[in-house]
C-alpha positions, -999 to 999 in steps of 0.1 A, spaced: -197 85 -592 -163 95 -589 -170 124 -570 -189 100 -545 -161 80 -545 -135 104 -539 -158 118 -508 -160 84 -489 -118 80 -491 -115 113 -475 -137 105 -450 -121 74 -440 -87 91 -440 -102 114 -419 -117 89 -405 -86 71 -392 -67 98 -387 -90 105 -363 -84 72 -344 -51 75 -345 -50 104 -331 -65 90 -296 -44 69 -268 -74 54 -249 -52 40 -223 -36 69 -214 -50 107 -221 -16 124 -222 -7 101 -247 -4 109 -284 -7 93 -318 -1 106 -354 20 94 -382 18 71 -411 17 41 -402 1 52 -368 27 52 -334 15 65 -301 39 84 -276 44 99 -239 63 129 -234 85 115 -205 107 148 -202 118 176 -225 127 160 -255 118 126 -240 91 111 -265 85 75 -252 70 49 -279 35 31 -261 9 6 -268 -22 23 -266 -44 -8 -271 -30 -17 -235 -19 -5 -198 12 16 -200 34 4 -177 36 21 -144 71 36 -144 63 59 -177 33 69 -161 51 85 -128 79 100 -151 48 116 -175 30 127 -144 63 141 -129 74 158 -163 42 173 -162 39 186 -129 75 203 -134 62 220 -164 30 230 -150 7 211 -169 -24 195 -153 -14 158 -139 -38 131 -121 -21 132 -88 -35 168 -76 -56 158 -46 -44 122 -45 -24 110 -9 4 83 -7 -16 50 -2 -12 37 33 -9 -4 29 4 -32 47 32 -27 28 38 12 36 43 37 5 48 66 25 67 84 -5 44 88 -33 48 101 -64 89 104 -71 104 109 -110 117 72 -113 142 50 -136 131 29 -158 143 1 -178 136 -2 -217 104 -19 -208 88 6 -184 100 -16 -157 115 -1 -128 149 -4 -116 154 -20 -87 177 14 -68 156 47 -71 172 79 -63 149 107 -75 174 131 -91 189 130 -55 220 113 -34 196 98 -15 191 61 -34 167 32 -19 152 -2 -29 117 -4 -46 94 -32 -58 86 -40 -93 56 -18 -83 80 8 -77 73 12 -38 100 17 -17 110 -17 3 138 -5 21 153 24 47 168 52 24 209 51 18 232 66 -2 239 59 -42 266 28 -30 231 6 -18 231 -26 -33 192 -39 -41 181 -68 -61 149 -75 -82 120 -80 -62 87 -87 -75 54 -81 -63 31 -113 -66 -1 -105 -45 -19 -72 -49 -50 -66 -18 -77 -40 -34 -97 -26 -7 -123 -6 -21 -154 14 -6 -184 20 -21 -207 46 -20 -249 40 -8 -267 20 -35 -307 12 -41 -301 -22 -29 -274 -47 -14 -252 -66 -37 -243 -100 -32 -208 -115 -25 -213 -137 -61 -226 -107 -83 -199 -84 -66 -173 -111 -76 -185 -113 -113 -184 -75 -113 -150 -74 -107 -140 -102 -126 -156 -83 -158 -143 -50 -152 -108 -62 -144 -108 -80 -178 -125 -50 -200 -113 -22 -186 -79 -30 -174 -72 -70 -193 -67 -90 -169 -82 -123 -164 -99 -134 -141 -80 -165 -132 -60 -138 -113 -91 -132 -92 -80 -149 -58 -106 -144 -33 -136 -113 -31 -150 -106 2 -178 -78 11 -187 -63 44 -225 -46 34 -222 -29 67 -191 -10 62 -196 -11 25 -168 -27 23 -150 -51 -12 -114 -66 -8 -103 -84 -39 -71 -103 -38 -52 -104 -72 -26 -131 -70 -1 -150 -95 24 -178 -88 55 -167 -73 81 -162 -102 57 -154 -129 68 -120 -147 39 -126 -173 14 -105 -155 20 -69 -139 -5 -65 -108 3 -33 -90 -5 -17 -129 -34 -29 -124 -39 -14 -89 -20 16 -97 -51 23 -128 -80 14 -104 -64 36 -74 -63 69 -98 -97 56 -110 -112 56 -77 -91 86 -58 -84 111 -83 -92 110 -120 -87 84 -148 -55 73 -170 -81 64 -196 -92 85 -226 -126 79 -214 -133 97 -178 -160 80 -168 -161 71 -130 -153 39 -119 -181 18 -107 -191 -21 -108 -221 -34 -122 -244 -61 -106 -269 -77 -118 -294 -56 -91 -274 -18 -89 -247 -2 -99 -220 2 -73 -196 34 -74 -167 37 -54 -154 66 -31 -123 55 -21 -97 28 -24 -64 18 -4 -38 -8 -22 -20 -34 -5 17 -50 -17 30 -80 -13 64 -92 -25 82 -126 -28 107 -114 -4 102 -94 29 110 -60 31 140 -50 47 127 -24 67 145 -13 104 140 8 135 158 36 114 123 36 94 103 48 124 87 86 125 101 112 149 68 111 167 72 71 172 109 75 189 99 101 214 71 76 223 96 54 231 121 67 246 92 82 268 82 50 279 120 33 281 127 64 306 99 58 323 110 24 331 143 35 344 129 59 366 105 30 384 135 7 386 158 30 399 128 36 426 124 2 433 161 -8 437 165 21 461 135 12 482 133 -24 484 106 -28 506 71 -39 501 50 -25 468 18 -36 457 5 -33 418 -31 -38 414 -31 -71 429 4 -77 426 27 -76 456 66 -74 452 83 -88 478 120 -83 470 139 -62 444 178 -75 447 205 -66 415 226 -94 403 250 -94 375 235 -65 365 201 -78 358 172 -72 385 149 -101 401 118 -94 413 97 -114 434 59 -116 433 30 -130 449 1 -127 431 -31 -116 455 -70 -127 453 -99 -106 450 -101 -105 483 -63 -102 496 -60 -70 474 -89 -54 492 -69 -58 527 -36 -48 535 -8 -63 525 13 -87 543 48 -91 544 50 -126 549 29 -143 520 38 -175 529 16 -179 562 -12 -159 539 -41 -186 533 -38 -200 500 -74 -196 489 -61 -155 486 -23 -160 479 -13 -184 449 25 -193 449 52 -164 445 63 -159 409 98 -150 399 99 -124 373 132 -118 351 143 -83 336 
């Protein structure tokens, strides 16, 4: 009897070492000890104490996956793209600061002189300045999930969609579902948008982790102990997803300028500003009659250093003829008053 005993205690001390032993939230995590405490390696020597039984917050998990990387161990963002959203995150991945909380700090700098505003979703809300940039807290209250899903044996509708997500949200990443704003569906393009919103200065919830879980879920591989794909259950099919693009939106606007815009986007302009010059610099030279698909410039004088230009705007049937100098003897059934355009 004591024998039998003594078997069933090892076995449940095996047992729970076993448990303890697993971080379901987060793979790379690790458990051990007595009493039990989970950690992420954040960098060498960097053990970072977690909460397995709940979503590590975002700014550990880009320091884990950017520790890793660096030391050539397998990450979840192989394969992955920067999310292109309303509110652009055309940087990615970066090795960020965090506060005690896993919070991120509201300057980023990336090991680098180069220092910038992000989010409390950690996505960069500003154009990029040196370590003297000044940024305040900003927080992210409204989080768009546009998902798409792959065929299924039969169409979903917009109600069992919405409790799918509503149950999956709360299971498999806890959040309720009063958070659940508004779910939409397109069964042509195969199309879900869910709109995760809170009040505006409530710092109870964190929505872009949420996002952030479902996007790696979807586009690359799963956080999660468990890998199994991402999909939403209906009542009629299962729906699994192929793809998945995440929208932010903060309390304040982003303070984004013209020094934001591509290379490719600047030549276009000044393409089209020189263009411009070039016709006026026609026009004011040859002031005489012109006539723009059923426009006809009359006169082209500078003043002050701005340009007038006078037009008459033709009919149908005046800009099949030829066009007259005098548009105010022109009937009026194919001449409408002259305009006075300002540049």
């Amino acid at each position: 009897m004591r024998t039998l005993i003594a078997l069933c205690l090892l076995a449940f001390v095996a047992g729970a070492s076993a448990q303890c032993g697993v971080c379901k939230t987060m793979k790379w995590g690790v458990c051990d000890g007595d009493p039990c405490a989970c950690t992420l390696m954040l960098g060498v020597g960097n053990k970072q104490a977690v909460d397995c039984n709940k979503l590590i917050p975002k700014c550990f998990l880009m320091k884990a996956e950017m520790h890793r990387a660096r030391t050539n161990q397998s990450t979840r963002s192989i394969g992955g793209k920067p999310v292109e959203t309303a509110f652009v995150d055309n940087d990615g991945i970066y090795d960020p600061v965090c506060d005690a909380n896993g919070g991120f700090k509201a300057v980023q700098c990336n090991g680098t002189e180069t220092c910038w505003c992000v989010n409390s979703a950690g996505v960069r809300r500003s154009d990029k300045g040196d370590k003297n940039i000044k940024c305040d807290p900003v927080e992210t209250y409204w989080v768009r999930l546009q998902l798409t899903h792959n065929a299924t044996s039969s169409i979903p509708t917009t109600e069992q969609l919405r409790t799918a997500v509503e149950n999956v949200l709360l299971q498999r990443y806890y959040l309720k579902k009063e958070f659940v704003k508004k779910v939409e569906y397109d069964p042509d393009a195969r199309m879900i948008v869910v709109d995760l919103e809170k009040p505006k200065e409530d710092r109870s919830v964190d929505l872009p982790l949420v996002g952030y879980y479902m996007e790696k879920d979807v586009k690359v591989l799963p956080l999660f102990k468990d890998s199994a794909p991402f999909k939403l259950t209906t009542a009629s099919t299962d729906v699994p997803m192929n793809n998945i693009l995440v929208y932010y939106v903060d309390e304040v606007a982003p303070t984004f300028t013209m020094k934001a815009l591509t290379g490719g986007v600047i030549a276009v302009i000044v393409v089209v500003v020189l263009a411009v010059v070039i016709g006026l610099l026609v026009l004011v030279r040859s002031p005489s009659l012109y006539s723009f698909n059923g426009f006809a410039l009359m006169s082209c004088v500078q003043c002050s250093g701005s340009f007038f230009f006078s037009f008459s705007v033709l009919s149908q049937e005046a800009r099949a003829g030829p066009v007259q100098q005098d548009s105010g003897q022109r009937d009026g059934a194919n001449v409408m008053k002259p305009a006075m355009c300002h540049f």
